[in-house]
N, C-alpha and C positions, 0 to 999 in steps of 0.2 A: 862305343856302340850306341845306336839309337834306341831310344825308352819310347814305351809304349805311348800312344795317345788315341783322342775320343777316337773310337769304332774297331779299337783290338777288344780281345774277349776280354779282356781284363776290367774296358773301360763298359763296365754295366750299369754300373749303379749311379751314373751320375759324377763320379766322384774319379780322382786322378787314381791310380793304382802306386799303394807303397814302394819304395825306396826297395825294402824287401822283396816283397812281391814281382817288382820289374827282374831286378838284379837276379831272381830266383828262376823264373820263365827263360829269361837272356842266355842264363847257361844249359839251362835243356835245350832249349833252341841251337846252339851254336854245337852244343854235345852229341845229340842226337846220329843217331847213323846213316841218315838220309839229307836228300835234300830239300830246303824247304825255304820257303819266301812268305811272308806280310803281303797279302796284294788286295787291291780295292778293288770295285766294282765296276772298276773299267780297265782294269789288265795291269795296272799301273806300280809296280814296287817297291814298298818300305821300307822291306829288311830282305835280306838274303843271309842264309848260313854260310860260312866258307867251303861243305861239302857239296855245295848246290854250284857254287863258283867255278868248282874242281871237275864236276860232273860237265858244266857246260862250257869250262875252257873260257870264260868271260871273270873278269874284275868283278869287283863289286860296286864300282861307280856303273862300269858300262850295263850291268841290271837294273839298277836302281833308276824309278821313275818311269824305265821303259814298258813299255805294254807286250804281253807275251800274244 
């Protein structure tokens, strides 16, 4: 899975977000009942859960990077 970096909610303070902390978000993220995507300020995708995959019949490579 990919771990968090600078401009997720995590990365606030400056500072890399724990081992914990990632590993802790990564499974609600991925658990959750919905779908849901990391995406930047120009469309562009970091993460995708696998019920977001399922929902839009696309991989998770073919989301990734792409702009919605």
């Amino acid at each position: 899975m990919n771990s968090l970096k600078n401009g997720s909610d995590y990365y606030v303070r400056g500072e890399e977000p724990s081992e914990e902390m990632n590993n802790s978000y990564l499974r609600v993220f991925e658990n959750i009942p919905v779908g849901i995507a990391v995406v930047d300020c120009e469309g562009n995708c970091h993460y995708v859960n696998s019920r977001l995959c399922r929902m839009l019949d696309r991989s998770e490579q073919e989301l990734l990077g792409t702009g919605f």
